[in-house]
C-alpha positions as CSV (number, residue, x, y, z in Angstrom):
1,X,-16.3,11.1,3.4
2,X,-15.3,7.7,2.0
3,X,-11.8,7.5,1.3
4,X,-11.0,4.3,-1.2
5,X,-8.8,1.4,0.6
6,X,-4.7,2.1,0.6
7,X,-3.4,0.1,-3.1
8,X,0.4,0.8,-1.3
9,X,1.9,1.2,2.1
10,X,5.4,2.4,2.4
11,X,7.2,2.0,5.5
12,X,10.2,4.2,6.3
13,X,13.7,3.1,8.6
14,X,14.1,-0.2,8.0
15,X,11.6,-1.7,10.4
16,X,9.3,-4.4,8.8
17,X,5.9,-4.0,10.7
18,X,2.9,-1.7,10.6
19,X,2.5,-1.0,14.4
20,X,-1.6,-0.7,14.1
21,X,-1.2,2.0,11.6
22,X,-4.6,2.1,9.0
23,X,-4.7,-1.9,9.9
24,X,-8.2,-2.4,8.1
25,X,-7.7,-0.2,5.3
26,X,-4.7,-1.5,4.0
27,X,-6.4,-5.3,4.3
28,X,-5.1,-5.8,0.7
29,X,-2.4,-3.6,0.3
30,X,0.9,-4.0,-1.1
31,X,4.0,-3.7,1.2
32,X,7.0,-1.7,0.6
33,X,9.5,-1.7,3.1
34,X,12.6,0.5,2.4
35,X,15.9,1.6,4.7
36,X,15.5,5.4,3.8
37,X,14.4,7.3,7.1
38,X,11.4,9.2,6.5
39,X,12.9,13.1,6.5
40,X,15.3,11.3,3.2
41,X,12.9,9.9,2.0
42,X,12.4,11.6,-1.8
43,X,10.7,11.8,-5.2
44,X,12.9,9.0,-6.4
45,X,12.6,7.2,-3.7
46,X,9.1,7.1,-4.1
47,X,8.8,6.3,-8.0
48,X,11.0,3.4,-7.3
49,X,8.1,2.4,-4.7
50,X,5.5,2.7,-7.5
51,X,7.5,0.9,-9.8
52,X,8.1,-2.0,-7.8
53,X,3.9,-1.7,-7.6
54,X,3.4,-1.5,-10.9
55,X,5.1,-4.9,-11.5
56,X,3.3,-6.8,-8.6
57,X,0.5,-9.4,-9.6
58,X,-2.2,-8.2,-7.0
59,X,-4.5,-10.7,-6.2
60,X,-6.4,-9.4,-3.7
61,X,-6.3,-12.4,-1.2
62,X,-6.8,-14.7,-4.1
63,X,-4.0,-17.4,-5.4
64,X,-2.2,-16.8,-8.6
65,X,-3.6,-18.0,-11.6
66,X,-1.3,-20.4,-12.2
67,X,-2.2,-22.5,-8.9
68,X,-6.3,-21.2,-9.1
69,X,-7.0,-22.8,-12.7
């Protein structure tokens, strides 16, 4: 089964690095790093995640359009 590529990737506790986890699939995804440990980590927690997604310009490895036109 094909599974599509990660679009977000939160990390838990504070630390800022991925440790090898899914390091292909999430080639182009966006980063969230928060300070919550993972057993507190909750609903709101998690739609603050999304929103901060939901205003990010993904590019996909590209350069904003500003500086690509």
């Amino acid at each position: 089964v094909r599974l599509p590529d990660v679009d977000l990737l939160v990390r838990t506790g504070g630390e800022q690095r991925l440790s090898d986890f899914l390091l292909w699939e999430s080639a182009y995804a966006e980063l969230y790093f928060v300070e919550t440990m993972w057993p507190d980590f909750g609903a709101a927690d998690l739609a603050v995640a999304v929103a901060a997604f939901h205003a990010r310009e993904r590019r996909f490895g590209g350069l904003p359009e500003a500086a690509a036109g």
